[in-house]
N, C-alpha and C positions, 0 to 999 in steps of 0.2 A: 073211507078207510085208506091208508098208505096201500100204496103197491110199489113193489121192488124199483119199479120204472124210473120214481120220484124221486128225486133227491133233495136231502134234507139239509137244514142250513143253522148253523148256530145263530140264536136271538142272543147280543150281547145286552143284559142289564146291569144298568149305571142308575148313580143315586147321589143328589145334589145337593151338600148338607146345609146349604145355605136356606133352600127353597123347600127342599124334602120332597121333592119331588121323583122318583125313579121313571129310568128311561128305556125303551125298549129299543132297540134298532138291530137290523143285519148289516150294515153297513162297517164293517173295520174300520174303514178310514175314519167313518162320524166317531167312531166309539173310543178312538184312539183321540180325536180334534179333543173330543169332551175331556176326557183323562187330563190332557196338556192342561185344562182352562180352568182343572178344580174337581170333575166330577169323579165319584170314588166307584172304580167298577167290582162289581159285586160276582162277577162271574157269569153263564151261561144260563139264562132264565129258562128258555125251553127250547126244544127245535120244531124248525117250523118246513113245514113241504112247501112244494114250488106250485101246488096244485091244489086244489079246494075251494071252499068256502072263502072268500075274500076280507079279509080283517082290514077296516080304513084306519088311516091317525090324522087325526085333528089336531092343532095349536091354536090357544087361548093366549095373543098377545097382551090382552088389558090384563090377566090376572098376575098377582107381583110375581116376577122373578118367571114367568109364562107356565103354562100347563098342557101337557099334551092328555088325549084322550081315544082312546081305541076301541072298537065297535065292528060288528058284524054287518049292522043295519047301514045301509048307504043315506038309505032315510033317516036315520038320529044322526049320521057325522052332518048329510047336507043342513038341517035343521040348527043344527050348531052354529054352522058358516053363518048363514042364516040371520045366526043370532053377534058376527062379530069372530065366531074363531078364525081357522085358516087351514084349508085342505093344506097335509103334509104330504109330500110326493106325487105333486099336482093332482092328490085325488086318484091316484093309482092306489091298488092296494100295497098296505107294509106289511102284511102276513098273508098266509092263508091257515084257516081251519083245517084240518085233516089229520086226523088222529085218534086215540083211543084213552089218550090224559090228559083228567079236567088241567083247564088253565082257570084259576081263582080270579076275582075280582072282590073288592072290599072298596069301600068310598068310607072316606073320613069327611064327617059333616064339618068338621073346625078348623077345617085345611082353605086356607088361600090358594094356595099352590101344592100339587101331587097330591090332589083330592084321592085321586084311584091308584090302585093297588093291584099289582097282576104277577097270580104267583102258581106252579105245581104245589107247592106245598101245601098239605092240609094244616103242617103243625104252625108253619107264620098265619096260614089264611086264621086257623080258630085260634090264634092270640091276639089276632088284630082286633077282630070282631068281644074279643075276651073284654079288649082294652078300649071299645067305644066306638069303632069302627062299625059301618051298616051294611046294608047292600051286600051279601055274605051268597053269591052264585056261582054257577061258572058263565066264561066268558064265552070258553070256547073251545076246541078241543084240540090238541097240539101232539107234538111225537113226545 
């Protein structure tokens, strides 16, 4: 659980109309580079503590237009690698868990690219899954 100690950090989510892919980062400058290149920022996904449970991201170079994907487990990102992805943040964590609000997950089976979906919302998470979307859990828990 957050303690006062912690400090918290905006997750900027961006969304690439080209690929449909959305993107997670705390990074400003990343989230700003993307903005320059085309991507549409969607605003403030969730805030994330500086402390907890560690959240990895992976990049899937071969899939069109690339894919990131985010996980709890060190073992499913390495697994991935593994299989061809690519530790984002040399394998440092991009988040951490800690908190008390689901963060959604939803995977679209018909997606080449931005298969997964990470969201606070119940009402996008139960339209997605409305509209053929699977995988309908949380990921993981956020401020």
């Amino acid at each position: 659980m957050f303690s006062a100690s912690q400090t918290l950090r905006d997750v900027y989510r961006l969304y690439n109309v080209y690929t449909g892919e959305h993107f997670y980062t705390l990074n400003y400058a990343e989230k700003t580079n993307l903005q320059n290149v085309g991507w549409r920022y969607e605003g403030i996904g969730w805030l994330s503590s500086t402390s907890g449970s560690p959240v990895y991201r992976v990049y899937n170079p071969n899939a069109i237009g690339g894919d990131h994907y985010y996980t709890l487990s060190k073992w499913e990102a390495q697994q991935l690698v593994n299989k061809g992805w690519r530790w984002d943040n040399n394998g440092a964590p991009a988040f951490y868990s800690n908190g008390s609000k689901n963060l959604y997950v939803a995977y679209n089976p018909n997606a080449a690219s931005g298969s997964h979906n990470y969201t606070t919302s119940s009402y996008e998470q139960n339209n997605l899954l409305r509209n053929g979307w699977t995988y309908g859990a949380v990921a993981w828990k956020v401020n």
